[in-house]
N, C-alpha and C positions, 0 to 999 in steps of 0.2 A: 709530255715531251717524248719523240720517237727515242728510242733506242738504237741507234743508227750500227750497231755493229749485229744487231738480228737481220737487217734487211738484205733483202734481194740485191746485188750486187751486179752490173753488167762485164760480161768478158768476152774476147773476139778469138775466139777460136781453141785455141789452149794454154793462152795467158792466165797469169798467177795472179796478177794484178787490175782493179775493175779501171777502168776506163770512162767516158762520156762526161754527159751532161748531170746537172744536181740532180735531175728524176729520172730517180734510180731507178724504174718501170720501162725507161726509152732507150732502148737498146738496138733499134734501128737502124740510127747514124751511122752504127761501127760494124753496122750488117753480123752483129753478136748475137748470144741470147742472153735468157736471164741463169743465174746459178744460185742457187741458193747453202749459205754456209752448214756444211753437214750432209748437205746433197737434199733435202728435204725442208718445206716450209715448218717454224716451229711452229707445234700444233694446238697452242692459247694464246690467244692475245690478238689486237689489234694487229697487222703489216705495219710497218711504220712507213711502207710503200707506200699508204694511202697520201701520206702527208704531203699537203701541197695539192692533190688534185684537185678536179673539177668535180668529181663526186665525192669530193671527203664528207662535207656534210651531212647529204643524204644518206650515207652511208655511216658513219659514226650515229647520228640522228637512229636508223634503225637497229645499230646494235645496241645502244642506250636503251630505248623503249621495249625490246625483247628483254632484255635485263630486267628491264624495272618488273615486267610481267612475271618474269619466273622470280623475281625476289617480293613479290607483292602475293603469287599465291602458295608463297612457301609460308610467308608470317599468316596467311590465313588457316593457312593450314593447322598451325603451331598455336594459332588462336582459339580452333574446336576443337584441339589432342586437351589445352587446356580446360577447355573445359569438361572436359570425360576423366581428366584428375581430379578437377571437383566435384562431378556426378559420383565418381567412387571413391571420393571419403566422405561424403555425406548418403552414402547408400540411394542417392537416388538414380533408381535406376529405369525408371519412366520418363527420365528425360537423357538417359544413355539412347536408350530405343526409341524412342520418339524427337528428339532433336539431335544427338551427336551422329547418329547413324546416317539420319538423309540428308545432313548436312554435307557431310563427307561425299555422298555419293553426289550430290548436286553440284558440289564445287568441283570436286575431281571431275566429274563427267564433262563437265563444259572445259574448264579454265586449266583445270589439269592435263585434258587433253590437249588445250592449245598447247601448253608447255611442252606437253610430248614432244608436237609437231615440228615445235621453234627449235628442238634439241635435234631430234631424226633430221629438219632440215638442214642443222650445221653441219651433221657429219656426214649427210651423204654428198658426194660429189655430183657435179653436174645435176642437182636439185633445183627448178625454177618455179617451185608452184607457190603460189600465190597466198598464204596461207589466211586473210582476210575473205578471200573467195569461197577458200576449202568451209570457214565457218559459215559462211550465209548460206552456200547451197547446204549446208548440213540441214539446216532450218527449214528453207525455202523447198529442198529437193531432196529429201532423205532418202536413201538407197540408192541414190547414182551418186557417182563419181566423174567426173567429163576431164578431157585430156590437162588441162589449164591446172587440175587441183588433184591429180592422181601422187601418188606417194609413195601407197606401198597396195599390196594384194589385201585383201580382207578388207580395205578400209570401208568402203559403203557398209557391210556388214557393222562393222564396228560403231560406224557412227549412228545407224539406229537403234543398237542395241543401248549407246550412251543416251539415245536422247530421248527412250524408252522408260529408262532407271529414272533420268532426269524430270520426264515427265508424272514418275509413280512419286517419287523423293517430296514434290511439292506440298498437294494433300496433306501426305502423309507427314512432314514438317509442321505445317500449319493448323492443321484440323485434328489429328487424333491425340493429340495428347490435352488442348483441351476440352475434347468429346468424355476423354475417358474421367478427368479433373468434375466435368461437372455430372458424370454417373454416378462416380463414389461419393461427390456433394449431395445428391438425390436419395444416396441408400441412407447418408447419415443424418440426413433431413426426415426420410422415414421410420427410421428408428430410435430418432429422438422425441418423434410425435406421437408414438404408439403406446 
């Protein structure tokens, strides 16, 4: 339910009092502008402007899903800090280095960065980039950047150096800690046989 006393408010010229139609966005009619209480929009939360439009959905729809995104890789996050608190009370610590480590970097580099993205996009003004785009070309096009998904300076650089990590992180997840599992199974196999 909007909060109808945060909202954008229409006034005609240097009246006290808003005027027009229920959307509070159309200020038109009264050849006004919009004003906002405090002189500035507040700066969390949905407008309650939206309510009612023709884009509320679409628009609530994508601030819902960026939500779930950065609250989806924040528990993931929280999911492998937990387990680098079990790796370090139970001393092990070949699976600090072999799985907590490129985890982190795998998930951060991709999904982390999305979050970056979806944050940097809130707060910069007049931001239209696409941020579904920015990820495919990252994939598709590493080290360009093209106008549609520019952001900020550095970024090409940035996103090969992520998808670099991301690409070393794998292997090295996957394959070297049970490389190393079945070497010290081999030496204890050998020296039990000797």
């Amino acid at each position: 339910m909007p909060l109808l006393p945060c909202a954008a408010r229409c006034y005609i010229g240097s009246e006290t009092s808003p005027t027009g139609p229920t959307d509070l966005r159309d200020c038109s009619h009264a050849g006004g502008h919009i004003k906002f209480p405090g002189g500035e929009p507040y700066p969390f939360g949905v407008d309650p402007a939206w309510r009612g439009s023709k884009t509320e959905l679409p628009y609530l729809n994508s601030v819902k899903m960026k939500m779930s995104i950065l609250l989806g890789v924040l528990h993931m996050n929280l999911g492998i800090i937990m387990s680098l608190f079990n790796n370090s009370y139970f001393r092990d610590y070949l699976s600090t280095w072999c799985e907590f480590v490129p985890q982190m970097i795998f998930l951060n580099g991709l999904f982390g960065y999305l979050c970056f993205l979806i944050v940097f996009k809130w707060v910069t003004p007049n931001c239209f980039a696409d941020l579904y785009h920015v990820l495919i070309a990252m994939f598709l096009d590493p080290g360009t950047v093209d106008k549609t998904g520019f952001l900020f300076t550095g970024q090409a650089g940035l996103q090969v150096l992520l998808l670099l990590l991301c690409l070393v992180a794998v292997p090295w997840m996957l394959l070297l800690k049970p490389l190393i599992l079945k070497s010290h199974a081999d030496k204890a196999k050998k020296a039990g046989g000797e």
